[in-house]
N, C-alpha and C positions, 0 to 999 in steps of 0.2 A: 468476642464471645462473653456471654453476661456468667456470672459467677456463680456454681452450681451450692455454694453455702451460702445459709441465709446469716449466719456470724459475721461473714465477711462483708457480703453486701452491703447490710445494714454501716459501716467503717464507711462516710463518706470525708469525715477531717482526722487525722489521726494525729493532727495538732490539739484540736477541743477535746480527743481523748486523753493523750497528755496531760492536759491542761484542769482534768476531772480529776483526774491519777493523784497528780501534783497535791490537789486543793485537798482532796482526802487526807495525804499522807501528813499534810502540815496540820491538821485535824487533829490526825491521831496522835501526833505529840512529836513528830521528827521537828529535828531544828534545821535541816536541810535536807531539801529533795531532788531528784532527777528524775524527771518520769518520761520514759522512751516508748515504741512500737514501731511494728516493722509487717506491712503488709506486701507478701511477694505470690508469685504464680509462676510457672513454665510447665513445660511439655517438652518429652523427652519420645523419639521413635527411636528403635536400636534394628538390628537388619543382621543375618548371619545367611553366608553361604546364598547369597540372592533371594533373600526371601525376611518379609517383616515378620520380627518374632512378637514385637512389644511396641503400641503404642503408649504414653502414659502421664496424664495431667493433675498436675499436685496446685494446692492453696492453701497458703497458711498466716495465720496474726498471732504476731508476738506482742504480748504486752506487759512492762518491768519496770520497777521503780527501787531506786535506790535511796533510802534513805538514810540520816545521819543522826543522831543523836547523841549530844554531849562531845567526846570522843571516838565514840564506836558508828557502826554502820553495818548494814546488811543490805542484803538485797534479793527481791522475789519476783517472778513472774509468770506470767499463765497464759491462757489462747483466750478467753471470753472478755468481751466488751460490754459485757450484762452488768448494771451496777452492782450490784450484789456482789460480785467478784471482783470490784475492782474495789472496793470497801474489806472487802477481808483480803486481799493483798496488802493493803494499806495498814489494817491492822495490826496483820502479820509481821510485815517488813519492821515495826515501829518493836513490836513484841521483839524479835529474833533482835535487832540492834543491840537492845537494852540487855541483852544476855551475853553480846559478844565481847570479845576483847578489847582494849584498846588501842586505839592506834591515834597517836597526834598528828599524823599527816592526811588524815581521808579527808579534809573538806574539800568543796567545790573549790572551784577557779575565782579569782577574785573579778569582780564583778569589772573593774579598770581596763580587764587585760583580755573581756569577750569578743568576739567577732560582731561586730555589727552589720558587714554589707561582706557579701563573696560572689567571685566570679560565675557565669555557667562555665560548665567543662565541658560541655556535651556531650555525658555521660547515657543520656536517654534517647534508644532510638526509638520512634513512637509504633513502627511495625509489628504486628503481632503475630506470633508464632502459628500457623496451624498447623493441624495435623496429615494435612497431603502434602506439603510442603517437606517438611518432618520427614515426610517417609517417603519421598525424592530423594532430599538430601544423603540422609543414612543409606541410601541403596545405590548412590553413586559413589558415595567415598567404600560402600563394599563391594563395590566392579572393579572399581579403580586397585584394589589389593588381591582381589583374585587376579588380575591379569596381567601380576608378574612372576614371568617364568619361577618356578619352583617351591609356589605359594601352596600350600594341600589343602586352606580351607581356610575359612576369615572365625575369629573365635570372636567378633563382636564387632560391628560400626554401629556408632552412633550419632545422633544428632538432634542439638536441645537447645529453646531459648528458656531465657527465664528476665522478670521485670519484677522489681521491689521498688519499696516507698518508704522510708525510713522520716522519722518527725522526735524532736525531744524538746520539752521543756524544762527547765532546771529553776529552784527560786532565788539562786539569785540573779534571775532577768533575761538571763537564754533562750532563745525559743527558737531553731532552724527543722528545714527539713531539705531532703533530697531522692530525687527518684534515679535509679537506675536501670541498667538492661543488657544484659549478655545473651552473646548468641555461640554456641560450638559445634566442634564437630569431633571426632575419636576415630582409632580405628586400632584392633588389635589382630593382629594375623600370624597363621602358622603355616610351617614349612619346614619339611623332611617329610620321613613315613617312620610310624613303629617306638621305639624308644628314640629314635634319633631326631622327633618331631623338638623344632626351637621358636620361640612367640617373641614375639617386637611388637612396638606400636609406636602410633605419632597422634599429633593432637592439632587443634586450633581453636583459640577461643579472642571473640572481640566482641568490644561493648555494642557496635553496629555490625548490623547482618554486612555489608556490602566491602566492611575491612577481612572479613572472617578471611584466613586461608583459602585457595582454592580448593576447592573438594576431591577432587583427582589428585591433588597433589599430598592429601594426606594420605588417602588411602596408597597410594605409590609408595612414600616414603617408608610404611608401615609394610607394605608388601618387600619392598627393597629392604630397610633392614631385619626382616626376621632370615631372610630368602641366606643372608651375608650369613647367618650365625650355624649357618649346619656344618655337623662336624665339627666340634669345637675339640680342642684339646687343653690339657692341664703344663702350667707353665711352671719352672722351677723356681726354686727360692732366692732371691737377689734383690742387691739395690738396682735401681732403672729409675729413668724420667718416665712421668705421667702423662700423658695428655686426656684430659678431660672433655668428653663430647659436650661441645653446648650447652645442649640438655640435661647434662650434669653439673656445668660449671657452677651455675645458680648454687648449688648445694655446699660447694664453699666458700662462697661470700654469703650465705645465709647461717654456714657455723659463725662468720665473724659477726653478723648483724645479731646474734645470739648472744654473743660475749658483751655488747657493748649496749643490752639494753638495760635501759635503769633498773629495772626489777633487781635482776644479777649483778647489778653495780655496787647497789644500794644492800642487798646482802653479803657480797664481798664475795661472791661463789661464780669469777669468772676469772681467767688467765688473763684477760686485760686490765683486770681493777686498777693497777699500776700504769698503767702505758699511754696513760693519754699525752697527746705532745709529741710522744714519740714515731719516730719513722718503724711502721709494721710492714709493708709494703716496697717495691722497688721504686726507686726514684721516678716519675711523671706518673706516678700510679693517680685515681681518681675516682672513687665510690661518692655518687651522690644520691640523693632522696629527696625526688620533686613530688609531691600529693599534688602538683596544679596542673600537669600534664593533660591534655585535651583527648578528650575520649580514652583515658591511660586504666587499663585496669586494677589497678590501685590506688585511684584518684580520688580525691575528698575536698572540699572547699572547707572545710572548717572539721577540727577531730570531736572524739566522743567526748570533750570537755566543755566542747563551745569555743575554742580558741582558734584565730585566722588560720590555715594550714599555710606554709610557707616552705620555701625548697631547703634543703640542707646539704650542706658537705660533710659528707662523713671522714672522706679519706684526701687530703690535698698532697700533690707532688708526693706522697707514698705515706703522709702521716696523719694519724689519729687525730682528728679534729672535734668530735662533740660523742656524747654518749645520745642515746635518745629517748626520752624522759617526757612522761607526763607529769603532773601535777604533783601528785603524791611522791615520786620517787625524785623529782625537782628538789622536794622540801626537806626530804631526810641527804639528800647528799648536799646543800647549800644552794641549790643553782638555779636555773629557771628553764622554767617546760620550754622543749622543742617542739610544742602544740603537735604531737605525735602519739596521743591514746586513743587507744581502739573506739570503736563504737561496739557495741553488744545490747542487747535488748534483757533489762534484769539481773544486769553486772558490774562488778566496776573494771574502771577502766583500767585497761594496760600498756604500756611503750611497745609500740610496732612500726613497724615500717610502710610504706606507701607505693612508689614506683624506686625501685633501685636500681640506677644503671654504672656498672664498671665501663668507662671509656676505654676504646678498642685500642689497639697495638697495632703495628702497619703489616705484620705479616700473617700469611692465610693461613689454615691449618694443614694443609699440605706442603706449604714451605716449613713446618714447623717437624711436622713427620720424617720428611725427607732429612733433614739434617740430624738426624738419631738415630745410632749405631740399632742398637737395642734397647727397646721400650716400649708400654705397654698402652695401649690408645682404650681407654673404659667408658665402656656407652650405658653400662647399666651397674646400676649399684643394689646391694640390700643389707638390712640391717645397720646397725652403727652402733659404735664404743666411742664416747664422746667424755674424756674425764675434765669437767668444768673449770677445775683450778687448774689444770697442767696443761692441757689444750693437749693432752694426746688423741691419737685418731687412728679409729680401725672400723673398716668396713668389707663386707663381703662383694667384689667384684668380679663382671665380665666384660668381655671386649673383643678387642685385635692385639695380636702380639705386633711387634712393630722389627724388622730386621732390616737393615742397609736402608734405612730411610723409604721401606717402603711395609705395606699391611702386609704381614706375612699369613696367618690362619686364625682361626677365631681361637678364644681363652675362654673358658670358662671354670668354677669353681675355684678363684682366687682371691687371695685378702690383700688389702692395702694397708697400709699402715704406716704412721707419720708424728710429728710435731704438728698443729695448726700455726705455730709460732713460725717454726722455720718454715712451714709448708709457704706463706705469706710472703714472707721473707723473698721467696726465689720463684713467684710466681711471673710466667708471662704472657700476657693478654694476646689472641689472635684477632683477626679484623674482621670476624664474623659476627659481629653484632644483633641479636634478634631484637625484632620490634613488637611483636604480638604477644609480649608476659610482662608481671608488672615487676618481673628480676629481670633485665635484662643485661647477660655475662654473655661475653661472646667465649670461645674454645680457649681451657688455660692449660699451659703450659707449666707441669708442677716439679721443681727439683726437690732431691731431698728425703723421698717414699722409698718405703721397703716390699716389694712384690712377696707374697708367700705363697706357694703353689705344693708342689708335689717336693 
C-alpha cells in the first residue's frame, strides 16, 4: 500500500538523509555529529464484544542530530526532510550545545572500536499488514474470550503490525542502518456482573507474523484469567513466599537491570554501586543479554554508538559480572562500553538492555505452589516504591492466595513489600521459560516479602 504522505514518500534513502543532516551540522560549527532517522508505518484493528470498533493506519519520520561541540552537546529533531529544516535543526543543535553544560564524556565512539560488517537477524518480515486481515485477526482472539464460561464481555482485542527503517551516520565514519517488523495481538476481558465485574488480559507479539502466538490461544488465556479473578478477597498482614506469575517475573530482573545500568552506576544512585563481583543471586543462577538472537525482539546488530552488539553475561553461577555501559558512562566510571546504547532518533544515547533471559530451574510452577503451606501466587501488580540506594520495594498486588500447596481464592487489594537485595538473594527459577518477549523470566519463586492486606 503506497503511502498516503507525500513527507514520507518523497524519504527513498534515509542514509543520504543522514548524511545531509550530518554535512550541515559540521557547517554549523559542531566538532562532532550524529545524524539519525527513523521511518516506520503499522495498522492497528481493535474488535469489542464481536464487532470492529477501530480500524487504524499511522506513518511517521523521525529525523535528529546530535551534536558536539567543544565539551558540551545537545540534541534536536523534527518530522520534515525539507532542506530548510534540516538546516535550522543544524543550527539549532550547534546554538543549544554552545549553551549547555559541560560534560567530558559526550564524545562519539572512537573510530578503532566501530562495527564494520554485522550479521542479518532476521528481524524483517517482508509481509504487509492489511486491514481484512487486521480485522480477522482482532475478531478471533475476541471469540476466543467471549467463549469462556463466565467472561460478561471482551473490553478490547486487538491486532497490529508495524514495519520501521532506522539509518545513522556519525563523523567519525559510522554509517549503518536496519529495518524491522512486529506483528501482535491483545486481548483484555471481563467477567462477573455489577460491582463484582474483574478484567485480565494476555498478549503476543513477534517480529514475523507466522511466530506470533496462536490467536485463540490469547484470547482464551485472557478469557481464563479474568473468569479465575471473581470474587476476590482481602488477605491478612504477614510474612509468606511469593511466587510471581511469569508475566511478572520480568519486573524483577528488570529492577536488577536498573541498578546495574551505567547511568546509575556512574551517579552512584543504585544499591549495587558496590557489588560488582559479588554473588546477588543463588548459586547456578544466570542472567544473560544476547542483542544477536535471530528474529529476538530486542535484537540489534550493532547499538546507537555504532559499536558491534555482542552477547553479555550479566549474572554467572549467581554473581554480578559487568554493569552495562555505553560510551559515556564507560569513560566516567574507567571501563569500556558493553556496545549496549540505545538507539533514539534526536538523542543521546543510553545503557539498555537487548534480549534478557534468566536460565530456567528444573521445577514447574505447580511443583513449586504445591510445596507451600501459605503463600501468595501475584499475577498483577500496580504502582511501585522503588528507593534506589537501598533497594527497598513496595508494590500494590493481586492474585491467588495459596493454602496447603494448592490456589485457594483470589487476593486482591494487597501490598508487597521487600529488600531487592535479599529478595535476589533467595530467589527461585521455575522451568517455565517464555520465548515470545525480549525479557525472558520464567515463574520466580520469592523468599523474604512481607504481604499487607487487611
Amino acid at each position: 500500500m503506497p503511502s498516503e504522505n507525500p513527507e514520507i514518500t518523497a524519504v527513498t534513502d534515509l542514509s543520504a538523509l543522514c548524511e545531509k543532516l550530518l554535512d550541515l551540522s559540521l557547517k554549523a560549527g559542531a566538532d562532532q555529529a550524529s545524524a539519525s532517522a527513523a521511518l516506520s508505518e503499522g495498522m492497528e484493528a481493535s474488535a469489542r464484544d464481536g464487532a470492529i470498533e477501530d480500524v487504524g493506519r499511522s506513518e511517521t519520520l523521525d529525523v535528529g542530530v546530535r551534536v558536539i561541540v567543544g565539551a558540551r552537546h545537545a540534541c534536536v529533531s523534527a518530522s520534515s526532510r525539507k532542506d530548510g529544516a534540516l538546516e535550522e535543526m543544524a543550527v539549532r543543535a550547534v546554538a543549544m550545545a554552545r549553551e549547555a553544560p559541560e560534560d567530558p564524556y559526550c564524545a562519539l565512539a572512537d573510530p578503532g572500536a566501530l562495527a564494520s560488517d554485522w550479521p542479518d537477524l532476521d528481524l524483517y518480515d517482508p509481509t504487509e499488514g492489511d486491514a481484512g486481515r487486521l480485522r480477522d485477526d482482532a475478531l478471533a482472539v475476541d471469540e476466543a474470550a467471549r467463549a469462556v464460561p463466565g467472561i460478561a464481555k471482551s473490553e478490547s482485542s486487538t491486532a497490529s503490525w508495524r514495519r520501521s527503517e532506522i539509518a545513522t551516520v556519525m563523523s567519525n565514519g559510522f554509517a549503518g542502518g536496519r529495518k524491522g517488523s512486529f506483528w501482535s495481538a491483545s486481548c483484555s476481558a471481563i467477567a462477573g456482573e455489577g460491582l463484582g465485574m474483574e478484567r485480565d488480559y494476555a498478549y503476543g507479539v513477534a517480529r514475523w507474523r507466522d511466530d506470533l502466538r496462536a490467536l485463540e490461544a490469547i484470547g482464551r488465556e485472557a478469557g481464563e484469567r479474568a473468569a479465575r479473578r471473581v470474587a476476590p478477597r482481602k488477605v491478612k498482614t504477614g510474612a509468606v513466599p511469593l511466587v510471581f506469575d511469569q508475566r511478572l517475573a520480568s519486573s524483577i530482573v528488570g529492577h536488577f537491570l536498573g541498578a546495574i545500568n551505567g547511568a546509575s552506576v556512574a551517579r552512584g544512585s543504585t544499591y549495587l554501586k558496590d557489588r560488582m563481583g559479588e554473588r546477588l543471586f543463588p548459586e547456578g543462577f544466570t542472567i544473560t543479554d544476547d542483542p544477536l538472537q535471530a528474529r529476538g525482539l530486542g535484537s540489534r546488530p550493532f547499538d546507537g554508538e555504532g559499536l558491534a552488539a555482542k552477547p553479555l553475561t550479566l549474572v554467572e553461577d549467581g554473581i554480578l559480572q559487568t554493569w552495562l555501559l555505553d560510551c559515556g558512562t564507560a569513560r566516567q566510571l574507567g571501563l569500556t562500553s558493553t556496545a549496549s546504547a540505545s538507539f533514539a532518533v534526536g538523542s543521546s544515547p543510553r545503557p539498555t538492555s537487548s534480549n534478557v533471559t534468566l536460565a530456567p530451574g528444573t521445577r514447574s510452577p505447580e511443583e513449586m505452589i504445591a510445596g507451600i503451606g501459605n503463600g501468595f501466587f501475584v499475577t498483577e501488580m500496580m504502582g511501585a516504591s522503588i528507593n534506589s540506594n537501598t533497594g527497598d520495594y513496595s508494590r500494590g498486588a493481586s492474585g491467588f492466595w495459596i493454602e496447603n500447596g494448592e490456589i485457594a481464592y483470589p487476593v486482591t487489594e494487597a501490598t508487597v513489600a521487600g529488600n531487592l537485595i535479599e529478595m535476589f538473594g533467595g530467589l527461585e527459577a521455575a522451568n517455565d521459560l517464555p520465548i515470545d518477549r525480549s525479557m525472558k523470566v520464567p515463574t520466580l519463586l520469592v523468599q523474604g516479602c512481607h504481604v499487607a492486606g487487611t
